[in-house]
C-alpha positions as CSV (number, residue, x, y, z in Angstrom):
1,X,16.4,-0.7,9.6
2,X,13.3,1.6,9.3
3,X,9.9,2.3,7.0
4,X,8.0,5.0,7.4
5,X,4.5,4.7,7.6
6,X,1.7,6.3,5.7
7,X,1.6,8.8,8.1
8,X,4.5,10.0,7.9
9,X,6.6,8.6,11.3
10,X,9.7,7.1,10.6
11,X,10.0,3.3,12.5
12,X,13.4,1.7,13.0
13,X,14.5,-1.3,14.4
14,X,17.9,-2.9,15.1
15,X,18.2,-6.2,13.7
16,X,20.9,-8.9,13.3
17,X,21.7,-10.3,9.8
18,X,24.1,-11.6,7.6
19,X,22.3,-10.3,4.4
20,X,20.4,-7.3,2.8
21,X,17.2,-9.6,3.0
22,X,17.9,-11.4,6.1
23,X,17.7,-8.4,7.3
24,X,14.6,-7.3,5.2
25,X,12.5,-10.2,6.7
26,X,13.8,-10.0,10.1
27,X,12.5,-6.3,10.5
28,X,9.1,-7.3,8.2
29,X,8.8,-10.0,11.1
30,X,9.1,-7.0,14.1
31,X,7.1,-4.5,12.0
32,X,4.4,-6.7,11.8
33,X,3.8,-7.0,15.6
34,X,0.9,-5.1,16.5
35,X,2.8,-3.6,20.0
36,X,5.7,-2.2,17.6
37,X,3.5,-0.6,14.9
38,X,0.2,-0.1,16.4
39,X,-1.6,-1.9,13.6
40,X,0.1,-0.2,11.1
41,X,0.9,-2.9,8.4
42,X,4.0,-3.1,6.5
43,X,2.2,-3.5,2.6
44,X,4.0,-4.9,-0.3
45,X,5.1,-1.4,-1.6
46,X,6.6,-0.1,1.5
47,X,10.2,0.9,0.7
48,X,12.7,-0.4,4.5
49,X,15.4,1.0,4.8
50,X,18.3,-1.2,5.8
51,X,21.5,0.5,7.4
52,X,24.8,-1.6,7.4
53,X,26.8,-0.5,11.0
54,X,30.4,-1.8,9.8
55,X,30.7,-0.6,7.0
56,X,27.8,2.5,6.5
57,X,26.0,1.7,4.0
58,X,22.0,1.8,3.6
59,X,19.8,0.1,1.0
60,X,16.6,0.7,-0.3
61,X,14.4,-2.2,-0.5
62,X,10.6,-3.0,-1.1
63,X,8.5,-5.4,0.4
64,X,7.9,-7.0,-2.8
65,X,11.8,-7.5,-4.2
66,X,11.9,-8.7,-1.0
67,X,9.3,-11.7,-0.9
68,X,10.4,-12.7,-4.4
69,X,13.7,-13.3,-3.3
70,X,12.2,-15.2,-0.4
71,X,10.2,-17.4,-2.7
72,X,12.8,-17.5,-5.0
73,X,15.1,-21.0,-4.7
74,X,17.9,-20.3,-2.9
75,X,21.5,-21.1,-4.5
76,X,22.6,-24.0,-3.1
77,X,21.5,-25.4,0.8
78,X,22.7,-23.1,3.1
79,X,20.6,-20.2,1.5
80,X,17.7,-22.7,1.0
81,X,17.8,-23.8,4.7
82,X,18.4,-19.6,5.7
83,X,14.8,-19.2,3.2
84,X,12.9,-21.9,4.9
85,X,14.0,-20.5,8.5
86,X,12.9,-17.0,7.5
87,X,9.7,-18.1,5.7
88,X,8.7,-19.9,9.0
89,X,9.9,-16.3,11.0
90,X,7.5,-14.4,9.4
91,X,4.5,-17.1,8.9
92,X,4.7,-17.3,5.3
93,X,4.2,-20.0,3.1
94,X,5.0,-18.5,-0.1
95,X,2.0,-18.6,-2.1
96,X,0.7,-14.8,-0.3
């Protein structure tokens, strides 16, 4: 997955996921390391880019879409228990 930042360099990461936002907040939580970015911060209207390995496939997804489906309830337990797991990755409580 990748962003690139208002300067124009392109960031990637690999990340392991079983899901478009899985993914999403898994590269949020390794962006927002100071060491990886260099204080660069991923805002709400940053636009990742997540690329699928088996098949290819990329998606397009903001920072925003991204922590409304994170605060969003999740469709039954596994995906609420995958939310809370997240949430606490990242250090957010949902109300940011």
């Amino acid at each position: 997955m990748s962003f690139t930042d208002p300067e124009g360099v392109t960031r990637s990461i690999e990340v392991a996921a079983s899901s478009l936002f899985e993914a999403a907040v898994r590269g949020i939580a390794v962006f927002g390391r100071p060491e990886f970015t260099a204080g660069v911060a991923v805002g709400s209207a940053t636009r990742l880019t997540v690329a699928v390995k088996n098949p290819a496939v990329s998606h397009v997804v903001s920072v925003d879409r991204v922590r409304a489906w994170l605060s969003a309830a999740g469709r039954d337990p596994k995906e609420q228990a995958l939310k809370a797991r997240l949430r606490d990755e990242i250090g957010w409580n949902g109300r940011e």
